[in-house]
MARDREN-826333 format. One record per atom (N, C-alpha, C, O): x, y, z. Coordinates in steps of 0.2 Angstrom, whole numbers, padded with zeros to 4 digits, always signed. Last residue first. Example, Ala and Ser with C-alpha at 12.3 -4.5 7.8 and 13.67 -1.06 7.14 Angstrom:
2
+0064-0011+0035;+0068-0005+0036;+0064+0000+0039;+0067+0006+0040;+0066-0028+0039;+0062-0022+0039;+0066-0016+0039;+0071-0017+0042;
//
This chain:
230
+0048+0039-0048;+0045+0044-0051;+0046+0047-0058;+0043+0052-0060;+0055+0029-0044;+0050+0024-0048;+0048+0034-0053;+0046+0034-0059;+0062+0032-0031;+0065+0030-0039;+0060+0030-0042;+0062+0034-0046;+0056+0048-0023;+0055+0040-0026;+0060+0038-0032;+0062+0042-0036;+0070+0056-0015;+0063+0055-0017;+0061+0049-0022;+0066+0046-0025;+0078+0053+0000;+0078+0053-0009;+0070+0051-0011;+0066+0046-0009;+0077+0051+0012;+0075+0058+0011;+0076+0061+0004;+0075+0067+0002;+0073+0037+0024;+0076+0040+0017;+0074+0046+0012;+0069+0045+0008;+0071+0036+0036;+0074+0031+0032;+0077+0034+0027;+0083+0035+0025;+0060+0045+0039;+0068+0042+0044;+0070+0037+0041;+0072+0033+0045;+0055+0053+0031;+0058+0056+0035;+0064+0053+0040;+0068+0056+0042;+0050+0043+0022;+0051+0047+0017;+0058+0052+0023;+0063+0055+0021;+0044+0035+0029;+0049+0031+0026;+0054+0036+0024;+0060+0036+0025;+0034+0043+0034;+0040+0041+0041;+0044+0037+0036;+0048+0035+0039;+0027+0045+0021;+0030+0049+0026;+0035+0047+0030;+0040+0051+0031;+0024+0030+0020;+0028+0034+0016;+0031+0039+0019;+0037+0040+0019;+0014+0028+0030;+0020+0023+0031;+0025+0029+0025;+0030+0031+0028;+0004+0036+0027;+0007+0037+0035;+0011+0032+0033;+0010+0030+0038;+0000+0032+0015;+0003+0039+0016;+0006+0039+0023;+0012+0041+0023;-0006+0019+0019;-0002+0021+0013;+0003+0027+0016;+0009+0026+0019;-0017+0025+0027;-0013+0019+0031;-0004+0020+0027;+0002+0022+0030;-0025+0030+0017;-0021+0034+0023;-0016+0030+0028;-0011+0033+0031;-0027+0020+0011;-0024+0024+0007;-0022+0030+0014;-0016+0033+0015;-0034+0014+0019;-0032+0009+0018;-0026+0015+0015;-0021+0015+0017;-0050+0016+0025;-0043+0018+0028;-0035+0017+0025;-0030+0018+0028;-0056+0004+0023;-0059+0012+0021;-0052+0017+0022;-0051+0022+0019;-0051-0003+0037;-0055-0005+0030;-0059+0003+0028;-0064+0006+0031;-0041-0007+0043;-0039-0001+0041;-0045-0001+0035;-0043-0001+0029;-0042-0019+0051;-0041-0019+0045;-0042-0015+0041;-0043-0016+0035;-0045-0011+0065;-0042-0017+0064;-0036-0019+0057;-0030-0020+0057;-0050+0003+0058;-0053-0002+0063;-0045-0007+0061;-0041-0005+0057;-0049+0019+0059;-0049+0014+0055;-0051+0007+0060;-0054+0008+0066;-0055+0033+0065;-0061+0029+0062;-0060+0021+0057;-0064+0018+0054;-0040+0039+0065;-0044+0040+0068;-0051+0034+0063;-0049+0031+0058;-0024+0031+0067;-0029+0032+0063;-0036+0034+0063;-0039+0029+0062;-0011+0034+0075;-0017+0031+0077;-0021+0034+0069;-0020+0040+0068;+0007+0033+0077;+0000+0035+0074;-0006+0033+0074;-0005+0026+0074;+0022+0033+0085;+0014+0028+0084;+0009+0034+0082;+0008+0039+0086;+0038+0030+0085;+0032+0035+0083;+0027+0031+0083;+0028+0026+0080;+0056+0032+0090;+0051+0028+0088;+0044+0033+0085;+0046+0038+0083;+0073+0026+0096;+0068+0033+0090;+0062+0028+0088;+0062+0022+0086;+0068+0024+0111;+0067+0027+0106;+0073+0026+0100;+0079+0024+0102;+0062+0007+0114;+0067+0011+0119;+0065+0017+0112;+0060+0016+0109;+0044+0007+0121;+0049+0003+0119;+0055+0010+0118;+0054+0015+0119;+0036+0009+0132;+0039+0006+0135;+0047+0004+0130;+0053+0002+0131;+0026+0016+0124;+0030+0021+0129;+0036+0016+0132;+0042+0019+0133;+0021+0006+0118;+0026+0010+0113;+0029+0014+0119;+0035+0017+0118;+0011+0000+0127;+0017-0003+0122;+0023+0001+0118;+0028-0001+0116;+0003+0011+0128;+0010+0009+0134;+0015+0005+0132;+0021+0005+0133;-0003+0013+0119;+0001+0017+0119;+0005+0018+0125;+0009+0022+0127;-0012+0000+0119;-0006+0004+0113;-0001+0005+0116;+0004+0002+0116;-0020+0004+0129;-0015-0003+0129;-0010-0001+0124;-0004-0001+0125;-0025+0013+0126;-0021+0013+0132;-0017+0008+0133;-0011+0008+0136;-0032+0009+0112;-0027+0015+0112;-0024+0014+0118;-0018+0015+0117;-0032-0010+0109;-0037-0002+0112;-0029+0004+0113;-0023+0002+0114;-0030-0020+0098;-0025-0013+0099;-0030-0007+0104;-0030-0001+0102;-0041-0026+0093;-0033-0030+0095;-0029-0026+0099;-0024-0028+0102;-0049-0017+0088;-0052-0021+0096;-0046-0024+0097;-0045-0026+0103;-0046+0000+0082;-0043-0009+0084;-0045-0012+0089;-0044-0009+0095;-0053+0012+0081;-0056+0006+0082;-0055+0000+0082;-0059-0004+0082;-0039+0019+0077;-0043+0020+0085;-0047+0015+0085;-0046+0012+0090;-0027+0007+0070;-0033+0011+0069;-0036+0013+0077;-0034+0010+0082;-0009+0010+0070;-0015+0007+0073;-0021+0008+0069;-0019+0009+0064;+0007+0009+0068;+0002+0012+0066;-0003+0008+0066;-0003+0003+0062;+0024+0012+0074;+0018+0009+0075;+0013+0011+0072;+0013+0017+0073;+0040+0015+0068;+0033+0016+0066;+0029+0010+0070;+0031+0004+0069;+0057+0014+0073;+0052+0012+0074;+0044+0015+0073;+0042+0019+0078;+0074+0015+0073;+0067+0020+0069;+0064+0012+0070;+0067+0007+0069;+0084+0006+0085;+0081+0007+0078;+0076+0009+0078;+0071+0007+0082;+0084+0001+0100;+0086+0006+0097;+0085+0008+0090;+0085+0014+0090;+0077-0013+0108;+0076-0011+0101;+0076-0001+0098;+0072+0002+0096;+0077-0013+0122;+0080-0014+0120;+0083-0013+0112;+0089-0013+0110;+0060-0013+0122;+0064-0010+0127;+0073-0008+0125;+0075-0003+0126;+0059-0023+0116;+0056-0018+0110;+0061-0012+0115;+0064-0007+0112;+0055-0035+0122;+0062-0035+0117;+0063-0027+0116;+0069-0025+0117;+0042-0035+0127;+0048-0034+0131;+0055-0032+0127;+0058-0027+0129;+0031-0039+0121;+0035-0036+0119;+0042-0033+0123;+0045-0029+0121;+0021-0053+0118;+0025-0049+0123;+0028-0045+0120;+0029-0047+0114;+0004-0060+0115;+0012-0057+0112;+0016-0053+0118;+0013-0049+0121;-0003-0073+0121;-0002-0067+0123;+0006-0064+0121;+0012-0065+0123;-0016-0082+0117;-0008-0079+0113;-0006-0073+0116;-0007-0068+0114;-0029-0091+0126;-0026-0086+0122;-0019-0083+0121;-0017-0083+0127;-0033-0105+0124;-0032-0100+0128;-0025-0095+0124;-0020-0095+0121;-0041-0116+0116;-0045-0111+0118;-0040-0107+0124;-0043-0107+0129;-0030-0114+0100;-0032-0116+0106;-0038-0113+0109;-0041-0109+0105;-0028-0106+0089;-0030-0113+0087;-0033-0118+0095;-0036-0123+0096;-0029-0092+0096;-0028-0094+0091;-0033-0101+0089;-0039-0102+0088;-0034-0075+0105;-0036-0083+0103;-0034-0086+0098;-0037-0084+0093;-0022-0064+0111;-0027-0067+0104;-0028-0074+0104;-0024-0078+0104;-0021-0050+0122;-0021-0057+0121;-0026-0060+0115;-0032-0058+0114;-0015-0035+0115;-0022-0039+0120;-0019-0045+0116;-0016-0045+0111;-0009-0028+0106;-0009-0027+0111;-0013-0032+0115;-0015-0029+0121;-0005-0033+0088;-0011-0035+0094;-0006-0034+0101;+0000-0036+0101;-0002-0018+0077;+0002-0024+0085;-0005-0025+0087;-0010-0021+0087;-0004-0013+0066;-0012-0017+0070;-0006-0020+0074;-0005-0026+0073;+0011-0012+0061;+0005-0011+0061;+0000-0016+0061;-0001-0021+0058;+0028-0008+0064;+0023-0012+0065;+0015-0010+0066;+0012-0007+0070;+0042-0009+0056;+0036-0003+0055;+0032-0009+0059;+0033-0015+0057;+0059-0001+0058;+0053-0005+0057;+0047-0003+0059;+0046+0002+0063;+0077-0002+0052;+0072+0001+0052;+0066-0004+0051;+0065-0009+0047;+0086-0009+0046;+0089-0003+0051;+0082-0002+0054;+0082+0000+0060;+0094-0026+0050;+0089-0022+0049;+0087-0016+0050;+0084-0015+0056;+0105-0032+0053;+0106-0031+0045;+0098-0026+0043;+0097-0024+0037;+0104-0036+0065;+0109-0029+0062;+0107-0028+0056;+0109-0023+0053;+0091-0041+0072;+0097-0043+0068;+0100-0035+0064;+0097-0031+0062;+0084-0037+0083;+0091-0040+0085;+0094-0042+0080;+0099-0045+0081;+0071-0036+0078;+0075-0032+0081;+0081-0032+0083;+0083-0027+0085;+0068-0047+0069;+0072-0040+0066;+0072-0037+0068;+0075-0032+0066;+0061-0058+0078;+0067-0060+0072;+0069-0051+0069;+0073-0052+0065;+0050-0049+0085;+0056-0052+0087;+0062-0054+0084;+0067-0052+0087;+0042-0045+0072;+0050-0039+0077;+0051-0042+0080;+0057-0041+0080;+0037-0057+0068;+0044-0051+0061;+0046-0047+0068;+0052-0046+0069;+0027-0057+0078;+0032-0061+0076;+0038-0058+0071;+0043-0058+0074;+0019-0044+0076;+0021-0049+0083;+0028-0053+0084;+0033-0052+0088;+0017-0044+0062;+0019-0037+0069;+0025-0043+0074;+0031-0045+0075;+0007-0053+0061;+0015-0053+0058;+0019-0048+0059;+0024-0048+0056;-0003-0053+0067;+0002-0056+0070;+0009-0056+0065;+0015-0058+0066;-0001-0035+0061;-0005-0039+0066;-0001-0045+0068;+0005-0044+0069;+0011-0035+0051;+0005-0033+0051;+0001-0038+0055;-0001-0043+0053;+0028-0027+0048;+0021-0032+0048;+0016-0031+0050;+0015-0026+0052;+0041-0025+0039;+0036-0023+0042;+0032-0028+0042;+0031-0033+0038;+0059-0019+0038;+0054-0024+0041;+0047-0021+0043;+0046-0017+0047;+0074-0019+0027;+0069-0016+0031;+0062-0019+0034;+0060-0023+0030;+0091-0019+0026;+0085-0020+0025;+0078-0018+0030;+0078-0015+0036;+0104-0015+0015;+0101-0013+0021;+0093-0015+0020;+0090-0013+0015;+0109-0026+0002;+0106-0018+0004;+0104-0018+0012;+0102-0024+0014;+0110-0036-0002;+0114-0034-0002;+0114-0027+0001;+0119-0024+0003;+0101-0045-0012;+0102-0038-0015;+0107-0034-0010;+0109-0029-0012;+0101-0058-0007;+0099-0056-0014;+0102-0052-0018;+0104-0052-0024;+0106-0062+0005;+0109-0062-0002;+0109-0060-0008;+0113-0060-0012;+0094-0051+0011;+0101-0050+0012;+0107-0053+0007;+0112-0050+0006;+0083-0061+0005;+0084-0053+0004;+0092-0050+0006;+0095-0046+0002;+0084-0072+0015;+0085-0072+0005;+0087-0064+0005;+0093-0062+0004;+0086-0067+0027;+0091-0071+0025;+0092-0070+0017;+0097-0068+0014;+0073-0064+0027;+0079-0059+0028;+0084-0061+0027;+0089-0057+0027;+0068-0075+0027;+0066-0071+0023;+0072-0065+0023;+0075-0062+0018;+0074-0083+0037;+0072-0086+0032;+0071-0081+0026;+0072-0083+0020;+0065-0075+0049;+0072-0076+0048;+0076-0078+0040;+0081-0074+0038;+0053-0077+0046;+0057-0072+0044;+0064-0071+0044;+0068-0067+0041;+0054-0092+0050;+0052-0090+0044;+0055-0081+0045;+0061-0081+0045;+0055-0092+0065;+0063-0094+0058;+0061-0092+0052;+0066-0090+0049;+0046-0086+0069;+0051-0084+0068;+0054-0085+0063;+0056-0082+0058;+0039-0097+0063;+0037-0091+0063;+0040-0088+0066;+0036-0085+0069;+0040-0105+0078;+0045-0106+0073;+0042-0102+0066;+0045-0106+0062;+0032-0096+0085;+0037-0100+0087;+0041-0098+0081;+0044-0093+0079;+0016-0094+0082;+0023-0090+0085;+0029-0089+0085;+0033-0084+0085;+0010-0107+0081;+0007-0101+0088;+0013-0095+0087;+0015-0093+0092;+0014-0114+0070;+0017-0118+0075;+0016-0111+0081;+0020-0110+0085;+0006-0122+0056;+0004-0119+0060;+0010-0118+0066;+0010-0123+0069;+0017-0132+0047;+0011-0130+0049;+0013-0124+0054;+0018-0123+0056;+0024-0134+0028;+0025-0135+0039;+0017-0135+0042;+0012-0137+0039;+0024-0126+0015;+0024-0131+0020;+0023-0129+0027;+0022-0124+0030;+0015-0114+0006;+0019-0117+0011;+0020-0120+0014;+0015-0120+0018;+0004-0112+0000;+0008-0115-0003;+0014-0117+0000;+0017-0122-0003;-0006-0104+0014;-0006-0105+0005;-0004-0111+0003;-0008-0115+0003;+0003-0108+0029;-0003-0104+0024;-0001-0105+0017;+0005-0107+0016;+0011-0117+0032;+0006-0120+0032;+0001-0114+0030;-0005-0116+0029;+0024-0104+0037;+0024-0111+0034;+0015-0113+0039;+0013-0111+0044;+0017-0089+0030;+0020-0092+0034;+0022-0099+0032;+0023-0100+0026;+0021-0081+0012;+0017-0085+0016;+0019-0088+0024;+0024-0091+0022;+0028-0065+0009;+0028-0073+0010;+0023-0075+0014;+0021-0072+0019;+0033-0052+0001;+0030-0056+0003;+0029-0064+0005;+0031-0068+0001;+0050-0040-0002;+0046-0047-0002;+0041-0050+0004;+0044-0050+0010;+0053-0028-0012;+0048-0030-0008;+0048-0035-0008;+0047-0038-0013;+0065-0017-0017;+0063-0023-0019;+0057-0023-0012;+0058-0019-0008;+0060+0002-0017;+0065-0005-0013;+0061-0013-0017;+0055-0013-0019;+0057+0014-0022;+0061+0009-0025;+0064+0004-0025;+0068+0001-0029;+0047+0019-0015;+0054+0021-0014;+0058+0018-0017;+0064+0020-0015;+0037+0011-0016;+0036+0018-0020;+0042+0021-0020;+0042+0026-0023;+0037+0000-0011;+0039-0001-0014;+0040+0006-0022;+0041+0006-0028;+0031+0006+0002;+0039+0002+0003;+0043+0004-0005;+0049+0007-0007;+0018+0007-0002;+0021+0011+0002;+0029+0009+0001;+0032+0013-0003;+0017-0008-0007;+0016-0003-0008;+0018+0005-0008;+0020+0008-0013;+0016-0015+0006;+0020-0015+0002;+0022-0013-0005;+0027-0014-0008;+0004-0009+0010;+0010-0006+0014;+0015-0010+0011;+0020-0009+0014;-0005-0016+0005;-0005-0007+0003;+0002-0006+0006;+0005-0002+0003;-0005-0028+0006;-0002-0028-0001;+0001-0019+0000;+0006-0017-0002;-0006-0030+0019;+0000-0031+0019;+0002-0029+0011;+0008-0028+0009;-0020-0026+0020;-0016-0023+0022;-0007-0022+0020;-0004-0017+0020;-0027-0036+0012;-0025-0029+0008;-0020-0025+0011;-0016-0021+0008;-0016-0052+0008;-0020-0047+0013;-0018-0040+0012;-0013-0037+0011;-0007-0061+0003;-0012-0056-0002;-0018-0053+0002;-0023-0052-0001;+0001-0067+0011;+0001-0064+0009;-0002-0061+0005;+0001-0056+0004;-0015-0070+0025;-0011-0073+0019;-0005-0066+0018;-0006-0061+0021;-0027-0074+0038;-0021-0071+0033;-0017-0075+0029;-0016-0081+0029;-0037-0083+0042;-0038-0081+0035;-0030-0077+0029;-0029-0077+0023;-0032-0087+0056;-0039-0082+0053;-0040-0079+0047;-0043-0073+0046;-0022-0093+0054;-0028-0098+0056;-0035-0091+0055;-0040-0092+0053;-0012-0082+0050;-0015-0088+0046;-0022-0092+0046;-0025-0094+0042;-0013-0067+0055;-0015-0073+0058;-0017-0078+0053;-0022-0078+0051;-0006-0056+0042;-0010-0059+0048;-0009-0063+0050;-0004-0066+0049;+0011-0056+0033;+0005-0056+0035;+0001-0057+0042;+0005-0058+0047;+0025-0045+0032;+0025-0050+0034;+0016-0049+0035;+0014-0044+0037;+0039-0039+0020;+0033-0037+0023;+0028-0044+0026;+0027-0048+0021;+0054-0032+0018;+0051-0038+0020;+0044-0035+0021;+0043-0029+0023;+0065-0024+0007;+0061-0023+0012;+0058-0031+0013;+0060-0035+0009;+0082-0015+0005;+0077-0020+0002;+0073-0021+0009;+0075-0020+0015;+0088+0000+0001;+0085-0001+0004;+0080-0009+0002;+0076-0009-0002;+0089+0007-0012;+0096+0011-0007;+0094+0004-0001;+0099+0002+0003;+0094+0004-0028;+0088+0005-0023;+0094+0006-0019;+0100+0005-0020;+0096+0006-0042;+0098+0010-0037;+0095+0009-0032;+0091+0014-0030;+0084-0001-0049;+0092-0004-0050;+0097+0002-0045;+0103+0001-0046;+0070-0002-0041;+0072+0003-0043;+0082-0003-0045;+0084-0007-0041;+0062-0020-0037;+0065-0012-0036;+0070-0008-0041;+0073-0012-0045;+0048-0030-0039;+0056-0028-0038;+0056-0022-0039;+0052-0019-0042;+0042-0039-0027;+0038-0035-0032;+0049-0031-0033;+0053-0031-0029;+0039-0056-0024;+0043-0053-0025;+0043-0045-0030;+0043-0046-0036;+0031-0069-0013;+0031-0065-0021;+0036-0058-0018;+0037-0057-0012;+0032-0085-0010;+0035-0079-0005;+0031-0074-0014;+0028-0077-0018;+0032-0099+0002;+0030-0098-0005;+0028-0090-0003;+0026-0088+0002;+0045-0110+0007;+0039-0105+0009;+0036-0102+0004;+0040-0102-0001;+0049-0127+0012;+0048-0123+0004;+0040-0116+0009;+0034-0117+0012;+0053-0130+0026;+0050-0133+0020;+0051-0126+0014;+0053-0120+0015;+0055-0125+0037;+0049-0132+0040;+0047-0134+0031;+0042-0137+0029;+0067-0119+0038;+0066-0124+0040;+0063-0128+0041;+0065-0133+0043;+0063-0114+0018;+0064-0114+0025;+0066-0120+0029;+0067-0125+0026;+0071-0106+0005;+0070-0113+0009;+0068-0113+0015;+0072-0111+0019;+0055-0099-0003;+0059-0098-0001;+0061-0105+0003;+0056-0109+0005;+0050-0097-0022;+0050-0102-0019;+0054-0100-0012;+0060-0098-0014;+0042-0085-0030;+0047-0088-0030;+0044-0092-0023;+0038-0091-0021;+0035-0073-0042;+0034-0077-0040;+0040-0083-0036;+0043-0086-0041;+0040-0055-0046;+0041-0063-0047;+0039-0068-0041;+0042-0067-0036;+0032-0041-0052;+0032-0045-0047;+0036-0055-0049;+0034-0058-0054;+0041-0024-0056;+0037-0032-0058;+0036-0037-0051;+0039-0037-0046;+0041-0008-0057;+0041-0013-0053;+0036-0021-0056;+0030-0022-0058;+0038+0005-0065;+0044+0001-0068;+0045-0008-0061;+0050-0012-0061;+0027+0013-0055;+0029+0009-0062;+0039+0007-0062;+0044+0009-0058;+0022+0004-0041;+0024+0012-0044;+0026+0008-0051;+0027+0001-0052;+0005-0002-0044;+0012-0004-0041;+0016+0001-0044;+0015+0003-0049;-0011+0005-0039;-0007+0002-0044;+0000+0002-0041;+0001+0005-0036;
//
Protein backbone atom coordinates (compact mmCIF):
# COMPACT_ATOMS: atom_id res chain seq x y z
CA UNK A 1 0.00 0.00 0.00
CA UNK A 2 1.13 3.65 -0.50
CA UNK A 3 1.67 5.30 3.03
CA UNK A 4 -1.59 6.98 3.71
CA UNK A 5 -2.38 10.52 3.09
CA UNK A 6 -0.17 10.01 -0.42
CA UNK A 7 -2.15 10.49 -3.88
CA UNK A 8 -0.80 9.83 -7.22
CA UNK A 9 -1.09 12.54 -10.17
CA UNK A 10 -0.72 11.75 -13.49
CA UNK A 11 1.36 14.28 -15.45
CA UNK A 12 2.98 15.35 -18.64
CA UNK A 13 6.95 16.31 -18.31
CA UNK A 14 8.75 18.81 -21.14
CA UNK A 15 11.51 17.17 -22.40
CA UNK A 16 14.00 17.60 -25.00
CA UNK A 17 12.95 14.80 -27.21
CA UNK A 18 9.17 15.63 -26.45
CA UNK A 19 6.41 15.28 -23.74
CA UNK A 20 7.73 12.57 -20.96
CA UNK A 21 4.87 10.80 -19.33
CA UNK A 22 5.86 10.93 -15.56
CA UNK A 23 3.35 9.93 -12.20
CA UNK A 24 3.48 11.75 -9.26
CA UNK A 25 2.82 10.08 -5.71
CA UNK A 26 2.69 13.37 -3.44
CA UNK A 27 4.06 14.09 -0.01
CA UNK A 28 3.58 15.03 3.35
CA UNK A 29 2.90 19.19 3.34
CA UNK A 30 6.21 19.35 5.52
CA UNK A 31 8.13 17.21 3.47
CA UNK A 32 11.93 17.84 4.10
CA UNK A 33 12.90 16.04 0.75
CA UNK A 34 11.57 15.53 -2.97
CA UNK A 35 12.66 12.32 -4.81
CA UNK A 36 13.02 11.03 -8.46
CA UNK A 37 13.03 7.49 -9.12
CA UNK A 38 14.17 6.16 -12.59
CA UNK A 39 13.14 2.59 -14.42
CA UNK A 40 14.91 -0.41 -16.41
CA UNK A 41 16.10 -0.93 -19.64
CA UNK A 42 13.19 0.11 -21.88
CA UNK A 43 14.01 -2.17 -24.95
CA UNK A 44 13.67 -5.02 -22.23
CA UNK A 45 10.36 -4.25 -21.02
CA UNK A 46 11.06 -1.54 -18.25
CA UNK A 47 8.76 0.99 -17.55
CA UNK A 48 7.68 3.24 -14.85
CA UNK A 49 5.46 0.62 -13.40
CA UNK A 50 8.32 -1.90 -12.86
CA UNK A 51 7.85 -3.54 -9.27
CA UNK A 52 11.27 -2.62 -8.44
CA UNK A 53 10.91 0.95 -9.23
CA UNK A 54 7.29 0.97 -7.67
CA UNK A 55 8.76 -0.76 -4.13
CA UNK A 56 11.47 1.81 -3.86
CA UNK A 57 9.27 4.40 -4.52
CA UNK A 58 7.63 3.45 -1.93
CA UNK A 59 10.35 3.38 0.53
CA UNK A 60 10.97 7.21 -0.44
CA UNK A 61 7.57 7.85 -0.19
CA UNK A 62 7.15 6.50 3.46
CA UNK A 63 9.04 9.59 4.55
CA UNK A 64 6.79 11.92 3.13
CA UNK A 65 8.76 12.98 0.17
CA UNK A 66 6.83 13.68 -3.18
CA UNK A 67 8.03 10.91 -5.61
CA UNK A 68 8.34 11.15 -9.33
CA UNK A 69 8.12 8.50 -11.74
CA UNK A 70 8.75 8.80 -15.55
CA UNK A 71 8.94 7.11 -18.54
CA UNK A 72 12.30 7.44 -20.58
CA UNK A 73 11.65 9.06 -23.98
CA UNK A 74 10.10 6.30 -26.43
CA UNK A 75 8.74 4.01 -23.40
CA UNK A 76 5.04 4.10 -22.70
CA UNK A 77 3.66 7.55 -23.64
CA UNK A 78 6.77 9.31 -24.13
CA UNK A 79 8.16 10.67 -27.20
CA UNK A 80 11.53 10.40 -28.69
CA UNK A 81 13.08 7.13 -28.93
CA UNK A 82 15.29 4.91 -27.63
CA UNK A 83 18.82 6.83 -27.64
CA UNK A 84 21.53 3.72 -25.66
CA UNK A 85 22.23 6.26 -22.59
CA UNK A 86 22.81 9.40 -24.06
CA UNK A 87 20.12 11.59 -24.13
CA UNK A 88 18.47 9.59 -21.14
CA UNK A 89 20.36 11.75 -19.44
CA UNK A 90 18.52 14.94 -20.33
CA UNK A 91 15.53 13.10 -19.34
CA UNK A 92 16.61 13.14 -15.85
CA UNK A 93 17.74 16.15 -16.05
CA UNK A 94 14.35 17.15 -17.08
CA UNK A 95 12.91 15.54 -14.04
CA UNK A 96 14.99 17.13 -11.53
CA UNK A 97 14.35 20.23 -13.14
CA UNK A 98 10.32 19.67 -12.67
CA UNK A 99 10.80 18.60 -9.04
CA UNK A 100 13.09 21.38 -8.18
CA UNK A 101 10.48 23.98 -9.35
CA UNK A 102 7.91 22.15 -8.12
CA UNK A 103 8.64 21.83 -4.51
CA UNK A 104 11.75 23.49 -3.82
CA UNK A 105 13.23 20.99 -1.55
CA UNK A 106 16.46 19.25 -1.59
CA UNK A 107 16.32 16.49 -3.84
CA UNK A 108 16.94 12.93 -4.07
CA UNK A 109 17.80 10.15 -6.75
CA UNK A 110 17.27 6.76 -7.32
CA UNK A 111 17.35 4.09 -9.97
CA UNK A 112 17.25 0.97 -10.92
CA UNK A 113 19.49 -1.03 -13.18
CA UNK A 114 19.80 0.93 -16.51
CA UNK A 115 18.16 3.70 -14.70
CA UNK A 116 21.05 3.22 -11.95
CA UNK A 117 23.38 3.77 -14.95
CA UNK A 118 21.91 6.73 -16.44
CA UNK A 119 20.10 8.92 -13.15
CA UNK A 120 23.91 9.04 -11.45
CA UNK A 121 25.53 10.46 -14.16
CA UNK A 122 22.82 13.56 -14.38
CA UNK A 123 22.65 13.57 -10.17
CA UNK A 124 26.05 13.33 -9.40
CA UNK A 125 27.02 16.62 -10.39
CA UNK A 126 24.01 18.44 -9.74
CA UNK A 127 23.98 20.23 -6.38
CA UNK A 128 20.47 20.34 -5.90
CA UNK A 129 20.99 16.46 -5.21
CA UNK A 130 21.98 15.43 -1.78
CA UNK A 131 21.74 12.06 -1.80
CA UNK A 132 21.53 8.58 -3.91
CA UNK A 133 20.48 5.17 -4.10
CA UNK A 134 21.60 2.91 -6.96
CA UNK A 135 19.98 -0.36 -7.34
CA UNK A 136 20.85 -3.69 -9.66
CA UNK A 137 23.88 -1.16 -11.05
CA UNK A 138 24.75 -3.35 -14.24
CA UNK A 139 28.43 -3.89 -13.43
CA UNK A 140 29.04 -6.02 -16.66
CA UNK A 141 28.44 -4.86 -20.11
CA UNK A 142 24.53 -4.99 -21.47
CA UNK A 143 23.38 -5.95 -24.76
CA UNK A 144 20.93 -3.52 -25.99
CA UNK A 145 19.38 -2.81 -29.36
CA UNK A 146 22.74 -3.56 -30.92
CA UNK A 147 24.71 -6.64 -31.26
CA UNK A 148 27.60 -5.01 -29.05
CA UNK A 149 27.30 -4.55 -25.79
CA UNK A 150 26.58 -1.12 -23.26
CA UNK A 151 29.30 -0.84 -21.29
CA UNK A 152 28.19 1.63 -18.28
CA UNK A 153 31.28 3.34 -16.69
CA UNK A 154 31.49 4.70 -13.61
CA UNK A 155 34.30 6.78 -13.36
CA UNK A 156 32.17 9.81 -12.22
CA UNK A 157 31.33 8.13 -8.93
CA UNK A 158 35.19 8.66 -7.86
CA UNK A 159 34.43 12.18 -7.63
CA UNK A 160 30.67 11.79 -6.26
CA UNK A 161 31.19 12.92 -2.44
CA UNK A 162 27.34 12.53 -1.65
CA UNK A 163 25.62 9.59 0.81
CA UNK A 164 25.51 6.88 -1.58
CA UNK A 165 23.34 3.37 -1.36
CA UNK A 166 24.03 0.58 -3.69
CA UNK A 167 21.75 -2.36 -3.24
CA UNK A 168 22.26 -5.53 -5.32
CA UNK A 169 20.90 -9.02 -5.11
CA UNK A 170 23.87 -11.99 -4.77
CA UNK A 171 22.12 -13.59 -7.72
CA UNK A 172 22.36 -10.43 -10.16
CA UNK A 173 23.80 -11.89 -13.29
CA UNK A 174 24.17 -7.91 -14.25
CA UNK A 175 25.85 -7.21 -10.87
CA UNK A 176 28.31 -10.58 -9.97
CA UNK A 177 29.50 -9.51 -6.39
CA UNK A 178 33.47 -8.94 -7.51
CA UNK A 179 32.52 -6.84 -10.00
CA UNK A 180 30.09 -5.00 -7.56
CA UNK A 181 32.16 -4.51 -5.18
CA UNK A 182 35.06 -2.91 -6.94
CA UNK A 183 32.56 -0.49 -8.44
CA UNK A 184 31.69 0.85 -5.07
CA UNK A 185 35.40 0.52 -3.68
CA UNK A 186 36.33 2.70 -6.38
CA UNK A 187 33.56 5.39 -5.61
CA UNK A 188 34.62 8.45 -3.34
CA UNK A 189 32.86 8.03 0.33
CA UNK A 190 30.12 8.41 2.13
CA UNK A 191 28.79 5.42 0.74
CA UNK A 192 27.25 1.61 1.34
CA UNK A 193 26.38 -1.51 -0.62
CA UNK A 194 24.18 -4.10 0.51
CA UNK A 195 23.91 -7.39 -1.22
CA UNK A 196 20.72 -9.28 -0.69
CA UNK A 197 21.33 -12.64 -0.17
CA UNK A 198 18.98 -15.20 -2.53
CA UNK A 199 17.52 -11.87 -4.52
CA UNK A 200 18.28 -11.97 -8.13
CA UNK A 201 18.36 -9.20 -10.51
CA UNK A 202 14.72 -8.23 -9.95
CA UNK A 203 14.70 -8.75 -6.21
CA UNK A 204 11.84 -11.32 -7.17
CA UNK A 205 10.54 -12.62 -3.66
CA UNK A 206 12.96 -9.97 -2.30
CA UNK A 207 11.00 -7.09 -2.95
CA UNK A 208 10.01 -6.00 0.73
CA UNK A 209 13.58 -6.48 1.90
CA UNK A 210 14.72 -4.38 -0.84
CA UNK A 211 11.97 -1.86 0.92
CA UNK A 212 13.50 -2.07 4.30
CA UNK A 213 17.15 -1.81 3.22
CA UNK A 214 16.31 1.58 1.26
CA UNK A 215 14.33 3.14 4.34
CA UNK A 216 16.91 2.45 6.77
CA UNK A 217 19.78 4.18 4.97
CA UNK A 218 17.04 6.96 4.15
CA UNK A 219 15.97 6.82 7.83
CA UNK A 220 20.09 7.06 8.88
CA UNK A 221 21.74 9.34 6.23
CA UNK A 222 19.17 11.52 4.94
CA UNK A 223 16.81 11.95 7.48
CA UNK A 224 16.26 10.87 11.23
CA UNK A 225 12.41 12.33 11.38
CA UNK A 226 10.29 9.72 11.64
CA UNK A 227 7.75 9.24 8.76
CA UNK A 228 5.25 12.12 8.09
CA UNK A 229 2.70 9.84 6.72
CA UNK A 230 2.61 7.92 10.49
Amino acid sequence: MIAQGSTIKSLFLEGPAGRLEALLNTGAENATHAAVVCHPHPLFGGTLHNKVVFHTMKALNSFGFPVLRFNFRGAGLSHGEHDRGNGEVEDVLTALNWLDAEFHLPLLFAGFSFGAAVGLQAACPDARVQALIGVGVPAIPVAADTETPRVYTFDFLRECSKPKLFVSGARDSFGPRAKLEALVASAAEPKKLVVIEGADHFFEGRLRELREVIEGWVKEAVSSRPSAFS
